[in-house]
N, C-alpha and C positions, 0 to 999 in steps of 0.2 A: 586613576584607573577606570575604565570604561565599561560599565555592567552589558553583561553577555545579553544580547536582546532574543526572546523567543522566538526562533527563526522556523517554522513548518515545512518552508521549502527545502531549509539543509537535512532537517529529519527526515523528508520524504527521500533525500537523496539518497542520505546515509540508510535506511530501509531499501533502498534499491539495490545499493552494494550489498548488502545484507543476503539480500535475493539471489545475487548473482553470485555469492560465495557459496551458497548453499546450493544452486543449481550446479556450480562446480564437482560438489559431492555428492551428488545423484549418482548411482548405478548405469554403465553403460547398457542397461537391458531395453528391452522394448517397453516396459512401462516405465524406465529408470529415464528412460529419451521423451517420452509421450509426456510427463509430468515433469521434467524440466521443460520442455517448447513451453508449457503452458503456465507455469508458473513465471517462468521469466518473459512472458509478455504481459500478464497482468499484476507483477508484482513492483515492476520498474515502471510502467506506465502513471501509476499514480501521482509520482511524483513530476513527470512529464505535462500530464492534465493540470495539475494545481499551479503548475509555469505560467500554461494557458491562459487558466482563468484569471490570473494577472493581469495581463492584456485582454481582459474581455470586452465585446464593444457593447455590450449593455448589462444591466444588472440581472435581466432573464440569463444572457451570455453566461454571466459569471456563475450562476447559480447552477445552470446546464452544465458548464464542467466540474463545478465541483461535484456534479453527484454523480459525473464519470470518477471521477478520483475515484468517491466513496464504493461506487459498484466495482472497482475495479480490486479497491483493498479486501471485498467482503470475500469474490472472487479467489484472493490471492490466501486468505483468512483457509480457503475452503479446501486447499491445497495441499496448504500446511499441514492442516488435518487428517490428510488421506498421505499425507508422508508420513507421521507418525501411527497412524493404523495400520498402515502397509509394510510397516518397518523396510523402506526403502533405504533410511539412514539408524545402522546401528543404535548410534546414542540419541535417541528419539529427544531425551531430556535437554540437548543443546539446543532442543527449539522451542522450548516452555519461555524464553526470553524474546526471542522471537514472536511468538505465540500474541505474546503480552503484549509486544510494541503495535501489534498488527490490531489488537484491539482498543489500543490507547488511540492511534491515529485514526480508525471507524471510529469512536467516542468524539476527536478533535472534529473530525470533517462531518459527521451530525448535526454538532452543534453550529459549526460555522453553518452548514445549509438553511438551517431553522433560523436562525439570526440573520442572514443575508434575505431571508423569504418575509421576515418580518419588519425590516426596513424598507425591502418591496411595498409591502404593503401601507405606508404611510403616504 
């Protein structure tokens, strides 16, 4: 049997669905519409950048999009937040998982930046 390799890109996808399921359950209100446009363009984007940086045509390239990712997740981090202060969504608690992932992935895409800028520098 074939050990599951740690994949970032399908995490970052699977955190997009994530995003797009929860913009689902946004309030049709005027801030219920203002805070999904805006979540789900920087929430699902990160995973779209780190595609990018994939095909980067140099290691500045590569380094540049990852820390669109990053600013993107930090962005989408900040959202979260103001949906649970906002009590836009009732059960606020369904996003403390959420919450978590969004921090795990700014920790992964940190370090990957730091470590990609330090083999620059060799």
């Amino acid at each position: 049997m074939k050990e599951r390799v740690f994949d970032l890109q399908d995490r970052l996808v699977d955190f997009a669905v994530r995003i797009i399921k929860l913009s689902n359950a946004l309030p049709e209100t005027k801030a219920g519409k203002h805070v999904c446009a805006q979540i789900l363009r920087s929430g699902t984007s990160s995973a779209s950048n780190y595609g990018e940086a994939q095909s980067a045509e140099s290691k500045a390239d590569f380094i540049h999009k990852l820390k669109v990712a990053l600013k993107e997740l930090r962005e989408t981090e900040i959202w979260l937040k103001i949906i649970v202060r906002s009590g836009l969504i009732q059960q606020s608690k369904k996003l403390d998982p959420l919450l978590k992932e969004t921090d795990e992935l700014i920790a992964i895409l940190c370090k990957s930046v730091k470590t990609a800028g330090e083999k620059k520098e060799h």
